[in-house]
N, C-alpha and C positions, 0 to 999 in steps of 0.2 A: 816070748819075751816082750815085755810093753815098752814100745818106747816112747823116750822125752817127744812132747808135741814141741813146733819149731818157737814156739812162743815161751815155752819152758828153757828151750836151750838158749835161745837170745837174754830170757833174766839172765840166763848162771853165769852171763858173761861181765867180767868188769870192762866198761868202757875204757879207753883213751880218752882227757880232755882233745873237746875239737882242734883247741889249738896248738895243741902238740901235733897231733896227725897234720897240720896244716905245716907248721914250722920244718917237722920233717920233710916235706914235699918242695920247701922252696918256697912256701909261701909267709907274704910279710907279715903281720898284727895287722899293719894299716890297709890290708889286701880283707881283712876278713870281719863280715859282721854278724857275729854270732846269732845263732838262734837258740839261746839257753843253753845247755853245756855239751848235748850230745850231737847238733848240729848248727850249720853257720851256712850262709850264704858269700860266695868270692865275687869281690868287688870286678869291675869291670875295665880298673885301671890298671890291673895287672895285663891284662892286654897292649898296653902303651909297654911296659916295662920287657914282654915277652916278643918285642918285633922278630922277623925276618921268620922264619920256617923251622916248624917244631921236628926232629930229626928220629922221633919213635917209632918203631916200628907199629902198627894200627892191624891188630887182629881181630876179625867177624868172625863174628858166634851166631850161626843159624840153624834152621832144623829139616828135618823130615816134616812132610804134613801134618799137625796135630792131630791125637785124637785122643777121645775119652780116660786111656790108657795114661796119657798124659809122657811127656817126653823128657821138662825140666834144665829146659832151658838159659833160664836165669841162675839155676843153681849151677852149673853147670862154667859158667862164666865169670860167676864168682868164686868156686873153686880150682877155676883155672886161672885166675887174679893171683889167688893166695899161692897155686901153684908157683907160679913165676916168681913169686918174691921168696921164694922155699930154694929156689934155685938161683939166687942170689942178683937178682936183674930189680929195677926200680919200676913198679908196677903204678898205674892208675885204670880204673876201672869207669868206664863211662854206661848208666845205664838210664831208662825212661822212668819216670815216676809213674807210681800206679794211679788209676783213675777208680772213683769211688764206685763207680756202675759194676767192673767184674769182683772191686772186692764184698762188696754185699750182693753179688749177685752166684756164680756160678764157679767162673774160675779160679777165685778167691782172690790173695794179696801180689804185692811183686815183688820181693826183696828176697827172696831165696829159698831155700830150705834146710832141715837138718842143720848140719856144722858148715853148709856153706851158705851164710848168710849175710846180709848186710842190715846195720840195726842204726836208730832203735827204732826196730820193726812196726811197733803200732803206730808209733808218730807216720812212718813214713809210709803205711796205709791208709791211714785217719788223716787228712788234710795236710799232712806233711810242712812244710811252710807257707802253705796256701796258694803257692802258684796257679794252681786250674779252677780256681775261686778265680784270681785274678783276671784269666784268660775268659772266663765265662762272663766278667763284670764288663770286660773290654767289647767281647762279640754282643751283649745287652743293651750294651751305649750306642754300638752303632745302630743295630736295629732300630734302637728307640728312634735316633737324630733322623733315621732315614722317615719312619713313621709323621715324626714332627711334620718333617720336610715336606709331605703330602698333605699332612694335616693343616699349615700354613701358607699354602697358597699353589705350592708346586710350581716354584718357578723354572724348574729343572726340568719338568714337565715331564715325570718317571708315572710310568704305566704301573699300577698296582696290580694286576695280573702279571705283571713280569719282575717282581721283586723277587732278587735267587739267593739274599743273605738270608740264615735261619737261625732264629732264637735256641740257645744250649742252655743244658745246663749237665752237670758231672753225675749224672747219673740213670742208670735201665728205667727208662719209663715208656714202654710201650704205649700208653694214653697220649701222650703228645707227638706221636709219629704225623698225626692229621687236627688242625683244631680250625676252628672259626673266629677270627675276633673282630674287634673294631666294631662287636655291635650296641645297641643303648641309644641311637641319635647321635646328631652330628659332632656333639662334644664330646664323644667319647671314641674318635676316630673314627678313617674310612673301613668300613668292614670288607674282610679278606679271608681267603680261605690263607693260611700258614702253617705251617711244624716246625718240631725242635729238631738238633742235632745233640749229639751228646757231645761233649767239652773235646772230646780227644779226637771228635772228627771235625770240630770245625776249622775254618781256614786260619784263622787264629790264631790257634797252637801250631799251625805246620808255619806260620811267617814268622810265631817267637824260635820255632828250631830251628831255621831254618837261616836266620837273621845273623852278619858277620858280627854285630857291634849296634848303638844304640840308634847311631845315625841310619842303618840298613833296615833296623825295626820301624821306623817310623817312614820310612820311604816303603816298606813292603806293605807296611798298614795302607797306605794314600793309595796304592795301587786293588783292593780289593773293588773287585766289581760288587757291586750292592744291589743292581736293577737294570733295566733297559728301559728307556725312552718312546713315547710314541712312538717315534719315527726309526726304532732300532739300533738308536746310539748306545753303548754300556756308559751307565755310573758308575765311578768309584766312590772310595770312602773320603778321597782326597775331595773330591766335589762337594760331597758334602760336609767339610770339614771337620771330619772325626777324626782322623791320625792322631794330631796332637794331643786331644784327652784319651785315646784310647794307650798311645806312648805313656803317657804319666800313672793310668792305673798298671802299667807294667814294667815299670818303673823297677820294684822288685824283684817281679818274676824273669826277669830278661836276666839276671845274676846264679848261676851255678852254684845248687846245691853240694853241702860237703857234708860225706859222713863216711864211715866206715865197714868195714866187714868187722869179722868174729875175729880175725886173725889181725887185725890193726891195720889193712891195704886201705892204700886212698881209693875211695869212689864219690864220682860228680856224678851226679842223679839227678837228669834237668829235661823237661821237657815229655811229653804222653802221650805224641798220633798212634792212633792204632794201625797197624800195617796192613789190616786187610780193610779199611777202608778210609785209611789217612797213608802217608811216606813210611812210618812205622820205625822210627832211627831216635832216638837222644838229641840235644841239641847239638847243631855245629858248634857255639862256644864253648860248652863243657869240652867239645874233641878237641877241638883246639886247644884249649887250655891245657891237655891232658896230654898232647903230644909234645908240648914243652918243659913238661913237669916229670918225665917219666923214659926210661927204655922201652917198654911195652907199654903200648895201651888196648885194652879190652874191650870190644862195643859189641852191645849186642843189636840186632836189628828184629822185628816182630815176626811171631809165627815161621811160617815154613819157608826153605830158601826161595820159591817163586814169588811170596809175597813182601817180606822185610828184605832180605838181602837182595832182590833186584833192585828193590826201591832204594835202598842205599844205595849200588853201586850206580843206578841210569838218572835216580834225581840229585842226591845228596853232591854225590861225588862229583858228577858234572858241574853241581853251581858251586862247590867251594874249591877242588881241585887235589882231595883228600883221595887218596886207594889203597887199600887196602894191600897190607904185606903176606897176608893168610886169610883160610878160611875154615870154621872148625862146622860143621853138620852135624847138629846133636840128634843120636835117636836110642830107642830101647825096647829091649827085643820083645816087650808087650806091644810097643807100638806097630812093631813087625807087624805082628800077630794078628792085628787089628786089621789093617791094610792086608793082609795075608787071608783076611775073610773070618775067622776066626769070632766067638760071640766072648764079648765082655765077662761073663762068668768064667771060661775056661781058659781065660789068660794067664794062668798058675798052671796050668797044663802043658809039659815038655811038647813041641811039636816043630820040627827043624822042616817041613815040610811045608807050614803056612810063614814061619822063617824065612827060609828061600823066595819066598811067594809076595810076602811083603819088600823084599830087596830092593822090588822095581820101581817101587817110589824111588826108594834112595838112589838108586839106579841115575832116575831121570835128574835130582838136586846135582849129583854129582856129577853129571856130562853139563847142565846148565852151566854150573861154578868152573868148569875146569875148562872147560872146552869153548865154552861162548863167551865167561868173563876173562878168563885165562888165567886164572890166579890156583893158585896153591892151596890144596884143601887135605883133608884132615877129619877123619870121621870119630867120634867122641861117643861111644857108648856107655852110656847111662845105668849101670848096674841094678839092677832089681832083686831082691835075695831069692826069689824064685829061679832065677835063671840058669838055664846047666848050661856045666862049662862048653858040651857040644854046641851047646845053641851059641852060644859065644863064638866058638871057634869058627864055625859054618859063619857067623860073619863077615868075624877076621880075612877069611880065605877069599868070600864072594866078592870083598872090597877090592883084596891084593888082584883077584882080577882084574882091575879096572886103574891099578896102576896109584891106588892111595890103603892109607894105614889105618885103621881100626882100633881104638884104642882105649880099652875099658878103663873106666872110671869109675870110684867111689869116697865122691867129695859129699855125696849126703850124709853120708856115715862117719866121713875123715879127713872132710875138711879139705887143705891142702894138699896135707901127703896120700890123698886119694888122687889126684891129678897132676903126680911129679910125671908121669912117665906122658901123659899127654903133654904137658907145659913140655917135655925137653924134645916132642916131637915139633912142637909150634914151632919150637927156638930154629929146629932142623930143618923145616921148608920157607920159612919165612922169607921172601924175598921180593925186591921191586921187581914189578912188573907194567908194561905200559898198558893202559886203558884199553879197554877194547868191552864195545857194548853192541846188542842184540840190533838196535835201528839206530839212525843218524838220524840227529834235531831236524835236520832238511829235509827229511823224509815229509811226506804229507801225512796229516793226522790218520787217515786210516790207514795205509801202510804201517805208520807205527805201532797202532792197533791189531793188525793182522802180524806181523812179525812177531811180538809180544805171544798172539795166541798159538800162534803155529810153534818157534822157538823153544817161548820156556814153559808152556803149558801142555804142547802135544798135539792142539787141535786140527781137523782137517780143514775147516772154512770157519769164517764170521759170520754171525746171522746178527744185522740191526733192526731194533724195532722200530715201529713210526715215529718220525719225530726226530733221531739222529742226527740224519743226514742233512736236514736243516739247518739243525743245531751247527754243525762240522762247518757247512757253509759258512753261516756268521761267525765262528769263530777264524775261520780263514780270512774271511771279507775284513776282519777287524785288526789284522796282524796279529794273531796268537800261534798259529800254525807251527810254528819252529819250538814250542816248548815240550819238555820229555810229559811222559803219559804216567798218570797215576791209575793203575786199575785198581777200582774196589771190586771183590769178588770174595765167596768164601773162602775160609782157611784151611778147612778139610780135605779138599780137592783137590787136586790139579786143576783143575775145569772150572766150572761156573757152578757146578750140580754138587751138592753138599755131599751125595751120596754116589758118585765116583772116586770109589778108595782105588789105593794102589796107584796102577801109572794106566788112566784112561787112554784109549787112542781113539780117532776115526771118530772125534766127537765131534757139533761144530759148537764154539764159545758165541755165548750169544749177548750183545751189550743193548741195555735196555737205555740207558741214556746219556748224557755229557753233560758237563759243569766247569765252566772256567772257575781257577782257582789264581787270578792272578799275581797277587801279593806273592802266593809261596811260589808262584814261578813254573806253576804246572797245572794239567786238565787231566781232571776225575773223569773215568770210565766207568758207568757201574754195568754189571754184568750179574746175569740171576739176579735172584732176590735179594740181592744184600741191601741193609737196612742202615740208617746212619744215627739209627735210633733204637738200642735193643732194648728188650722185655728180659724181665726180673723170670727164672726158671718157676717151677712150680713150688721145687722146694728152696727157696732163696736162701745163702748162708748167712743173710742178716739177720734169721730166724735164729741162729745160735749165736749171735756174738751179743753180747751182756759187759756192764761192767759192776763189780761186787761194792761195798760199802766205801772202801781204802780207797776206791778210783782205780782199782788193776781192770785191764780189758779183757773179757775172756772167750773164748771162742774163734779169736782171729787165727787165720793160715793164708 
């Protein structure tokens, strides 16, 4: 049987004017300004109109470690959106906007799949409202001003071997991981070895997600270190007064996207760190927004639970005072398969053995969530038509040992009434719980680092490369020491090592360098090879996306 590609199912769908999906939700005319018919941007004064404390309940949507197999996460999310409002609860959906680097590059778009979608899907793969234009115009401005700044006399006196802001731009380009510039003579700048970062990893976009309100954006921008001083001082962007214009080109972007699912649910789509090497969460203003618009609100956080839902629950959560009432761990039983050892070709092949075998990923997400965050989890499997119902059940069962519920889903195929029987399990654990995190801000930076690896990854020890511990010092010597830890590492893993499936132990995590990230309030880990800058695969999928004579786009997923 061929089925609809998800671009096919999002035509057949008739839209809701935006403004009706808005009016339904509580929202004013004067609260919204459209972006042509199928989406709008929410003004920023409904946050005046919404004071005191949004009373929804806020469920995370996380996963098993990704792999090849692919797990489906977002659809996943947005089928348990649509669920919730199938079961008659006032639903909003908060999720990241895609960034153009995975969708022409490997892991394609972000808006969902099958019938659980969120439209209109090409916009909101294709430049969407242009928010990460934005964020790329803003982190380009400062660069430049800081450049000037040395170019013009240096009265700041910033060491151009110590300059740690990096030019972005929204998309895979492996050629700018290393470049040379500034050369041609002296008009033409100081020449400097530099590289790019892609839009979704720079500090940027984690201070617009990150930011309560306009005035918080523009106080997190002043605070970006930009450089160091001869003498060891950090620059900010405040010094060299960038805030303010880098405030006005985000002017915009700093307002929550509105659009919808297949099934007419509200979803705010605002904001694109990547989780395995940014915070990896939606904006706080969309959640916010969304916790006073709604019974349920939906977030999802990036990649697998050690990398997006830690970073929600140790950075997010800490700075705005948001927790989560559940938590759902998407996986499927290819993905089992995968992490079970299993080769990509024979993931169609019944095998309750490599099953079992892959558990122990899940295993570990699920002592992480339950035991260390202490919240209420909820495992959401991911139907695949290959799958027999043994290999199902043998889930079901491995899960009830560990004291949570297993609960198949098939929202690619059906949309919401594929995820009633998950949505009514949400409904059924959902409950406050007080905070409780892996290290305390007072811990000193590598204890926070070492508990993180030990904790939620499994490691036996930390190995630091040259250079570190230095780094660690000056960011101690300088008062940063108290802020939570962002590790960038791969997504595959538990570990540092891409090629540690399953639940590694007895490894040691090994972190190759540090990065103040002050504006968003937090210090980058990087560990292994992780790159903040990826390459385009071999076979890129912008090789197939076309658009025909009419303007239809074809080839996007």
């Amino acid at each position: 049987m061929q089925h609809k590609t998800d671009l096919e199912i999002a035509r057949e769908t008739k839209l809701t004017p935006i403004q009706d999906i808005a009016k339904n939700a509580g929202i004013m005319n004067s609260e919204l300004i459209p972006f042509g018919y199928n989406k709008a941007k929410v003004s920023l004064s409904i946050l005046d109109r919404m004071k005191g404390k949004g009373d929804a309940k806020l469920i995370l949507v996380s996963a098993i470690n990704p792999t090849p197999a692919g797990e489906g996460k977002t659809t996943i999310s947005i089928g348990l959106s649509d669920a919730l409002k199938l079961c008659g609860q006032r639903v909003c959906l908060t999720l990241r906007e895609p960034s153009l680097g995975p969708v022409f590059g490997m892991k394609g778009g972000a808006a969902g799949g099958g019938y659980a979608q969120v439209i209109p899907m090409e916009d909101i793969n294709l430049h969407f409202t242009g928010d990460l234009h934005a964020v790329t115009a803003a982190n380009n401005l400062l660069c430049a001003l800081v450049d000037n700044h040395i170019q013009q006399g240096n009265g700041i006196g910033i060491d151009p071997r110590r300059i740690t802001i990096k030019r972005c731009m929204d998309m895979n380009d492996r050629q700018l991981r290393f470049i040379t510039c500034g050369l041609g003579g002296r008009t033409n700048g100081m020449p400097r070895e530099d590289s790019f970062d892609i839009t979704a990893a720079s500090e940027v976009m984690a201070v617009l997600c990150l930011a309560s309100d306009l005035h918080d954006l523009k106080e997190r921008l002043a605070r970006i270190k930009v450089a160091y001083t001869y003498d060891n001082k950090p620059v900010t962007a405040g010094e060299i007064k960038a805030a303010g214009a880098m405030a006005a080109l985000l002017k915009d972007a700093v307002m929550p996207n509105l659009v919808q699912t297949l099934e007419k649910t509200l979803c705010l789509m605002h904001g694109g760190p990547f989780a395995n090497i940014a915070h990896g969460c939606n904006s706080y203003i969309a959640t916010n927004m969304a916790l006073h618009l709604a019974d349920y609100v939906v977030t999802e956080a990036g990649f697998g639970a050690d990398l997006g839902a830690e970073k929600f629950l140790d950075i997010k959560c800490r700075q705005t005072g948001l927790w989560p009432d559940a938590v759902v761990i998407v996986l499927t039983v290819r993905a089992l398969k995968v992490h079970g050892g299993v080769s990509r070709d024979a993931l169609g092949v019944p095998d309750e053995a490599a099953v079992a075998r892959g558990m122990e990923n899940v295993y570990k997400h699920i002592e992480n969530v339950k035991d260390y965050f202490g919240l209420p989890v909820v495992v959401a499997i991911n139907k695949f038509g290959a799958d027999t119902e043994r290999e199902i059940a043998l889930v079901q069962s491995l899960c009830r040992e560990k004291g949570v519920a297993a609960i198949p889903t098939e929202v690619w195929e059906k949309g919401g009434k594929g995820g009633v029987d998950l949505a009514k399990e949400v409904m059924r654990i959902a409950k406050k719980t007080a905070p409780k995190h892996p290290y305390a801000l007072e811990d000193d930076i590598m204890t926070k680092i070492e508990k993180l690896a030990a904790i939620i990854y499994g490691a036996s020890d930390v190995h630091y490369s040259a250079g570190v511990f230095k780094a660690i010092d000056t960011l101690t010597q300088n008062g940063y020491a108290n802020l939570p830890i962002c590790i960038a590492k791969t997504q595959y893993s538990l570990s540092h090592d891409p090629k540690l499936i399953g639940r590694p132990k007895d490894f040691i995590f090994t972190v190759r360098n540090i990065k103040l990230s002050a504006g968003a309030g937090f210090i980058v880990v990087f560990a292994g090879d992780i790159t903040t800058m990826p390459g385009l695969p071999k076979n890129p999928a912008a090789e197939q996306i076309t658009i025909d004579d009419d303007g239809r786009i074809e080839g996007l997923f």
